[in-house]
VEXDOTOR-762299 format. One record per residue (C-alpha): residue in one letter; y, z, x. Coordinates in steps of 0.001 Angstrom, whole numbers, plus 524288, in hexadecimal, padded with zeros to 5 digits. Example, Ala and Ser with C-alpha at 12.3 -4.5 7.8 and 13.67 -1.06 7.14 Angstrom:
a7EE6C81E788300Cs7FBDC81BE483566
//
This chain:
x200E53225030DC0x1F984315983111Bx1ED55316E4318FBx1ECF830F0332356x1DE3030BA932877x1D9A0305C83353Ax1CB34300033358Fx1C6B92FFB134516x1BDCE2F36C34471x1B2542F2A0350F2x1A4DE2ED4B34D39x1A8AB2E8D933DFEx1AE5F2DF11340F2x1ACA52DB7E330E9x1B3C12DF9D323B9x1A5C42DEB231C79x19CB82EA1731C91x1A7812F1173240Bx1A6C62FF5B31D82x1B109305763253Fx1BB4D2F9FD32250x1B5782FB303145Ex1BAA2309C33143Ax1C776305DD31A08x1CB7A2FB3231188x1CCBA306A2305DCx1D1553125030C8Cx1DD2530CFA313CDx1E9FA3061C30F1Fx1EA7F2FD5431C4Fx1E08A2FA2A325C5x1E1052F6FD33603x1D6792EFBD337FAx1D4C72F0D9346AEx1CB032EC81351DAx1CC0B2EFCD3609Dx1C6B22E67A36A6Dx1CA172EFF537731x1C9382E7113842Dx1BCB82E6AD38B9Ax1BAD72EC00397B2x1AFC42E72F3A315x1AB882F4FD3A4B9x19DDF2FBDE3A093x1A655305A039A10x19F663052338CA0x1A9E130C2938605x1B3F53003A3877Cx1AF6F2F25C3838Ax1AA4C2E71838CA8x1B0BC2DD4D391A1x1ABCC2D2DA3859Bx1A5BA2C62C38754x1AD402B9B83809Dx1A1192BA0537730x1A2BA2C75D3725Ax1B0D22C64B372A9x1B0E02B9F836AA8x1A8B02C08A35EF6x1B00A2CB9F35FC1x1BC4F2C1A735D30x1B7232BB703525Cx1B3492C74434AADx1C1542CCC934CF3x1C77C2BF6A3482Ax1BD132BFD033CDEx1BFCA2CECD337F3x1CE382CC8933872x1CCA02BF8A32FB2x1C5732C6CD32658x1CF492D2C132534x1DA772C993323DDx1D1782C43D317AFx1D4122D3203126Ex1E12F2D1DC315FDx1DDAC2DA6D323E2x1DFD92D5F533241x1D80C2DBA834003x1E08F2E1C334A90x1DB3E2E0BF357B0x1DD6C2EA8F362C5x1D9C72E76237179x1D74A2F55C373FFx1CEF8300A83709Ex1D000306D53649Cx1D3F13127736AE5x1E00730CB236FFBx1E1A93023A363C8x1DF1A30D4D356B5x1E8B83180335B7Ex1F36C30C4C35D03x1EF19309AC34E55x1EF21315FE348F4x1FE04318FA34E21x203943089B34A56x1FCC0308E233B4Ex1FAA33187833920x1ED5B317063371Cx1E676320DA32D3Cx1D96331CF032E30x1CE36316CE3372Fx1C22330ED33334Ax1B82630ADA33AA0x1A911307E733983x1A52D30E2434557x1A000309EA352BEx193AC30BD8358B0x198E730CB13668Ex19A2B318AD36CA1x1A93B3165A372F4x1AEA230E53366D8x1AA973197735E34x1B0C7323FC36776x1BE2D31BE6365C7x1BE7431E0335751x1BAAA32C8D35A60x1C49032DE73635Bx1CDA43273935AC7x1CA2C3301A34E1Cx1CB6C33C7D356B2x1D8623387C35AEDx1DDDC3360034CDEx1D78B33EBD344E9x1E1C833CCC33AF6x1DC6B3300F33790x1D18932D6232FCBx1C657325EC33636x1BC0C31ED432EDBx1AF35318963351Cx1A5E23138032CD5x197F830D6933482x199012FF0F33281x18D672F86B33DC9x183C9300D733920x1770D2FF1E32F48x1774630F0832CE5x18147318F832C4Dx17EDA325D033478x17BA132F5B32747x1723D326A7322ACx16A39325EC32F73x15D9A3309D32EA3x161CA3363933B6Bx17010337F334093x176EE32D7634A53x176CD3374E355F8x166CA338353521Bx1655D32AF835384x1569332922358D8x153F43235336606x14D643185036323x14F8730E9835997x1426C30ED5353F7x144D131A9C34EDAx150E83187134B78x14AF930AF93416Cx141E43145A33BF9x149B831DC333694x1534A3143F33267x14EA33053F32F96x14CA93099E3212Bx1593E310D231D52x161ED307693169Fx16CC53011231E0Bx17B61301E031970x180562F8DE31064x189EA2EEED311F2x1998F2F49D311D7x1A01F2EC4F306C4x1ABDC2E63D30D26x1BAD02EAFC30AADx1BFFB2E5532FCF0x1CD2E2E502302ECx1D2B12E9F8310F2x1E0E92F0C731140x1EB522E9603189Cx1ED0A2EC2C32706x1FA332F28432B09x1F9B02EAC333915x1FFCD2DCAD339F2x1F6332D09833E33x1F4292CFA234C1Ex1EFD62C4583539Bx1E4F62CC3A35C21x1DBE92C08C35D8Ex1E6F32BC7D367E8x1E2B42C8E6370F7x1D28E2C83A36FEAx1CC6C2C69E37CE6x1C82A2B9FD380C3x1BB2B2B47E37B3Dx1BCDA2A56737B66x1B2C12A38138512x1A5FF2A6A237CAFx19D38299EE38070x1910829B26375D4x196AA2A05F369BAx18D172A7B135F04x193022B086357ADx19F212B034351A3x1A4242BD6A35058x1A9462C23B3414Fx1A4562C90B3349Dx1A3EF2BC2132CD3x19B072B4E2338BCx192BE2BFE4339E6x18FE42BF7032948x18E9B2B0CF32ABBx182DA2B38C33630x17D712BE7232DCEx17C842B72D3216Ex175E32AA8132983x16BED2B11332FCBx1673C2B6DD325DAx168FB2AA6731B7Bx161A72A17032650x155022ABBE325CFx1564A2AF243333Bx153442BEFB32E6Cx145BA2BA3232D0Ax141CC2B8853391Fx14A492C15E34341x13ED42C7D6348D1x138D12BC1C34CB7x145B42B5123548Fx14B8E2C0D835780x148622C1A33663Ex14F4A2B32D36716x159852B15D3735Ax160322A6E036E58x165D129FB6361F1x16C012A64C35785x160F52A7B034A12x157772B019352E3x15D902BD69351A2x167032C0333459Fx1729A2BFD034E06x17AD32CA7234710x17F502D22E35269x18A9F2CCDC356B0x18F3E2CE5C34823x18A6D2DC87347B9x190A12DFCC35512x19D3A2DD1335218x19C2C2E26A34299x19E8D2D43733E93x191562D650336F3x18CD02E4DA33222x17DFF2E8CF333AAx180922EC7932637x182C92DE573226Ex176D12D8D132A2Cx16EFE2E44F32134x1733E2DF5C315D3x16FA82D11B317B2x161B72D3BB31FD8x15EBD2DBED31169x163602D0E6308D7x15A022C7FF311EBx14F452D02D311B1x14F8B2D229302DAx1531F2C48D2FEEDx14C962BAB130974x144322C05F312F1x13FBF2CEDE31931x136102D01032615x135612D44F330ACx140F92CCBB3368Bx1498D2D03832D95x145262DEF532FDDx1481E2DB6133E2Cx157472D7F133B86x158AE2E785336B1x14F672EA5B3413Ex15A222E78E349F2x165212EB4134243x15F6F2F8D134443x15FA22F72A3520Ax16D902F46635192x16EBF300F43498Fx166AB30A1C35048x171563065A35F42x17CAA309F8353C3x177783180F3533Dx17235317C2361A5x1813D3155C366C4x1853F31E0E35CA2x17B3632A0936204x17BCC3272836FAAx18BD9323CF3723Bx1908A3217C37F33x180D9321223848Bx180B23143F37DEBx187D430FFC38BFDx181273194A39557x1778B3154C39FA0x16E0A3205639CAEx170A931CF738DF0x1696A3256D383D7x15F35327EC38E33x160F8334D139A46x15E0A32C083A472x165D6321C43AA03x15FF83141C3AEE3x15A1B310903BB23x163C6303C73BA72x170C62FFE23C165x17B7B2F54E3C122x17ADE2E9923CA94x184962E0373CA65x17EB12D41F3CD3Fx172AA2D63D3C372x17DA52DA763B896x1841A2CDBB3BAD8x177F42C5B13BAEFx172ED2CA933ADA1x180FF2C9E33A876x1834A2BA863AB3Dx1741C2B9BB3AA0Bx16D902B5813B8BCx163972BF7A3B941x155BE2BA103BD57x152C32BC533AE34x1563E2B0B03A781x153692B5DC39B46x15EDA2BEBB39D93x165C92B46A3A0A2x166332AD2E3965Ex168102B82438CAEx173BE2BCD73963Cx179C52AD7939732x177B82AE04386B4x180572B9CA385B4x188D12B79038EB9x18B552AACC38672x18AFB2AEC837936x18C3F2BC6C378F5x17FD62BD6C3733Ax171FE2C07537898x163CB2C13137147x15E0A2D08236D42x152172CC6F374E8x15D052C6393808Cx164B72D29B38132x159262DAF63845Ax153972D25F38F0Bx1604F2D382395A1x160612E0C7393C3x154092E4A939980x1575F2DA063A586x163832E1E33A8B5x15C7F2EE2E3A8A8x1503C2EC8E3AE73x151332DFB93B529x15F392E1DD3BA5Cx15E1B2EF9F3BA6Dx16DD92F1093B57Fx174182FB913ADB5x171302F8DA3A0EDx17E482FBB839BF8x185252F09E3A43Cx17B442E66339AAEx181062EED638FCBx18D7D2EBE33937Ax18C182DE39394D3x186382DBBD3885Fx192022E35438390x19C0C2D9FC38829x193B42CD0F3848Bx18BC82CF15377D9x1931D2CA0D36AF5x189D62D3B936429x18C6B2E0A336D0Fx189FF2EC1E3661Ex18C102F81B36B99x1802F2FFBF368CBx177752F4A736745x17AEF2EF97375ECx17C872FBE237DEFx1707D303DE374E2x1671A2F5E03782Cx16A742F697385E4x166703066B3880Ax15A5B301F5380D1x1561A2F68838ADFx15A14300DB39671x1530E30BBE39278x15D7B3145639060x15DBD3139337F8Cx156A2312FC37539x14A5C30C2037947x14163318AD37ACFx137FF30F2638483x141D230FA738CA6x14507301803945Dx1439B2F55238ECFx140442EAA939AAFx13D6B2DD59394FCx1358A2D5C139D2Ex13E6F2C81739DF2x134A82BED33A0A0x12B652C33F39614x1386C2C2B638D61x13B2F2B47A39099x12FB22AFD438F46x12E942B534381FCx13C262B19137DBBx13FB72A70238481x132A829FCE388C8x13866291A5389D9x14385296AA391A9x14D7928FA7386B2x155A029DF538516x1566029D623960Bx1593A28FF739838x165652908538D01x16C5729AB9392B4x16A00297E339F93x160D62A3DF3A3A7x15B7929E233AEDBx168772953A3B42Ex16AEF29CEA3BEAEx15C882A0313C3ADx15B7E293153CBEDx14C48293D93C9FDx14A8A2A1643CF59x14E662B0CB3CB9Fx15AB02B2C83CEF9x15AAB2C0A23D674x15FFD2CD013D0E7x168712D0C83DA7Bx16E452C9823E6EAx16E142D53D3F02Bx165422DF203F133x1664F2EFA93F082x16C5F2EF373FCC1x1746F2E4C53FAADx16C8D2DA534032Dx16EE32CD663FCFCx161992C84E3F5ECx15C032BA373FB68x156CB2B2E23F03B
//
C-alpha cells in the first residue's frame, strides 16, 4: 500500500539543509507539502498571530512564491491553507489518507502544542519532527533543555565549543504530490503597500545575501559596525532569512568556518557566532519556559510595577514620543519592517521605563511589524530589557541622550527618519491629561 506523506512547512521555508524534508523524500510514495498562514487577529492573545504589517506580509509572500518554484523544479507544488493547522491537517488527513507527518519543529510554545494536539488525536499516524533552526540538537547539549541555565553566559560557556550540526544534504529527488495545483497566491492578504523595500523574502535571496557578505569581507569587521542604525553592511543582516527558515543557522555555520579558515578569523568574526548563540540560547529559553514566554511576570515571581496607557502606546507606536531617538528607530520600522539591534533596545527600554507600558504590548508590536520576528528571540529580548528574564541584573534603562549622542552625534540617523518632525522645537508631553483626567496645558 502506498505511503502517503505530508511535510507541515513553518520556519523552513527552504528544500536545502531541510533534514526533516530530507527524511520524507525516502520514506513516503507521495508527499503534501503544506503551509498554513491562519488570519491575524488585533488581539494580545499570543497564542493566535498578529494582525501583520504589509512588510512582513510581503516577505512572507515571496518566500512562499520562492519554495513553491523550487518544488515544482523537483516536480513538487506548495498548498496554502488560510487557517490553522488544527483546522487545515485533520481536513488533510481524511481528503489524501495521510500516513505520515514531518515536520522540523517549532520553537513556539502554541505552534508546537498544535502538532501535539494533532499527534494525540491521530495516534495512528506516524509523526516525524526533526530540529531544523537550531545549531545543537537536545542530546548533544551537556545539560537537558528543561535545565537550560538562566543566563546566557552560562549558557556560552558550557556550549560555544561543542561543535555545531552540519549542513542537511538536500533531497536527491521529492515524490510527487497527490493534490492538484492551486492558485493560492490569489487568496494572500494584502501587502502591496510596503514603501522602503529591503529584503526580499526566499531561500535563493537569502543564499545570495549570505554568500555576499561574506565574499565582500564584511565578517571582518562586525564588531566594530555592529551598533550601526542605519544602512545595510553594518550588521550581517541574516535575520530576516533565518526568521522565516529561508536561511538555516546551520548554513551561516558553515560559511563563517570556511571564512575563518580560508580568509580571515578575529574577533569579529567570533562576534557573528557570538550572536548566533544568542539566537540559540532564546531557542531553548522558549523551549524551557512555554507559555511564560508571554506572561507579564515572565520567568520572574513578581510582576511589574508598569501599566498600559493608551496615548503613550500610540505615541511610541507611530513614533512622537519626546525621544527622538525612538522616533526615528520607530518611523524606520514602521517603514521597512526592519529596526537596528542597538534601535530595538532603545525602544525597548523607552517603553518600559520612560513610558512605563506593559512590556508585552511592545512585544506585540514588534510581532506584527518586524520582517525578522522570531518568536523566542523577540518575546525572550523583551523579558530581558523589563526585568522579568534572563538578565540576572535585573532592568536594563538606557539613558537616551547618552545613547544619541554616542550613536547618532550629527543627528543624520534623526533628521532621516524624521525623529524630531513632530517636536515643533520643544518636548512634546507624555500625556495630554493628567491622573485625574485634567487636561495638561503645554
Amino acid at each position: 500500500m502506498a505511503q502517503i506523506g505530508l511535510f507541515w512547512f513553518n520556519n523552513d521555508l527552504r528544500i536545502a539543509d531541510n533534514a526533516a524534508l530530507l527524511k520524507a523524500s525516502v520514506q513516503v510514495d507521495k508527499l503534501l507539502c503544506v503551509v498554513c498562514v491562519p488570519p491575524a487577529t488585533n488581539s494580545l492573545d499570543a497564542s493566535r498571530p498578529a494582525n501583520l504589517s504589509a512588510n512582513r506580509l510581503g516577505f512572507l509572500r515571496d518566500s512562499l512564491i520562492e519554495l513553491d518554484n523550487n518544488l515544482k523544479g523537483q516536480g513538487q507544488h506548495l498548498l496554502v491553507r488560510y487557517e490553522s493547522g488544527l483546522q487545515a491537517i485533520p481536513q488533510l488527513i481524511t481528503q489524501y489518507n495521510i500516513s505520515q507527518i514531518y515536520s522540523s519543529g517549532e520553537t513556539g510554545y502554541f505552534e508546537n502544542n498544535q502538532w501535539q494536539v494533532l499527534a494525540k488525536r491521530y495516534a495512528m499516524i506516524g509523526f516525524h519532527q526533526i530540529s531544523g533552526n537550531r545549531l545543537f540538537e537536545a542530546d548533544g547539549l551537556p545539560f537537558a533543555p528543561a535545565e537550560t541555565p538562566e543566563s546566557f553566559s552560562k549558557f556560552r560557556r558550557l556550549v560555544e565549543h561543542l561543535p555545531t550540526l552540519a549542513v542537511a544534504p538536500s533531497p536527491e529527488r521529492l515524490p510527487p504530490s497527490p493534490a492538484p495545483v492551486e492558485n493560492w497566491l490569489g487568496q494572500f492578504p494584502d501587502c502591496q503597500s510596503r514603501e522602503n523595500l529591503l529584503f526580499a523574502g526566499g531561500e535563493t535571496s537569502g543564499f545570495n545575501h549570505l554568500q555576499n557578505y561574506f565574499g565582500r569581507g564584511l565578517a571582518s569587521t562586525y564588531k566594530q559596525t555592529r551598533n550601526g542604525l542605519d544602512g545595510m553592511d553594518y550588521s550581517t543582516k541574516f535575520s530576516p532569512w533565518l526568521a522565516n527558515g529561508c536561511l538555516s543557522p546551520r548554513q551561516i555555520m558553515a560559511e563563517l568556518t570556511s571564512y575563518e579558515q580560508n580568509i580571515e578569523r578575529n574577533d569579529s568574526t567570533y562576534w557573528i557566532y557570538f550572536e548566533l548563540l544568542w539566537r540559540e540560547y532564546y531557542q531553548w529559553y522558549a523551549e524551557k519556559h512555554g507559555a511564560k514566554l508571554f506572561a507579564f511576570a515572565g520567568i520572574k515571581k513578581s510582576r511589574p510595577t508598569t501599566s498600559f496607557y493608551a496615548e503613550r502606546f500610540k505615541k511610541w507606536c507611530t513614533g512622537t514620543t519626546p525621544y527622538p531617538i525612538v522616533n526615528a528607530c520607530i518611523k524606520q520600522l514602521n517603514q521597512t519592517g526592519y529596526m537596528s539591534n542597538r534601535g530595538r533596545q532603545l525602544v525597548a527600554s523607552c517603553f518600559v521605563h520612560e513610558l512605563g507600558l506593559d512590556w508585552r504590548y511592545g512585544a506585540g508590536y514588534m510581532e506584527e511589524q518586524l520582517v525578522d520576528y522570531d518568536v523566542a528571540s523577540n518575546w525572550g529580548n523583551w523579558q530581558y530589557l523589563a526585568g522579568v528574564g534572563a538578565d540576572p541584573r535585573g532592568h536594563r534603562r538606557f539613558d537616551l541622550q547618552k545613547q544619541t549622542d554616542i550613536y547618532d552625534p550629527s543627528g543624520e540617523f534623526i533628521q532621516r527618519w524624521q525623529g524630531d518632525a513632530d517636536l515643533a522645537g520643544h518636548l512634546i508631553p507624555l500625556d495630554s491629561a493628567d491622573a485625574a483626567d485634567w487636561p495638561i496645558s503645554n
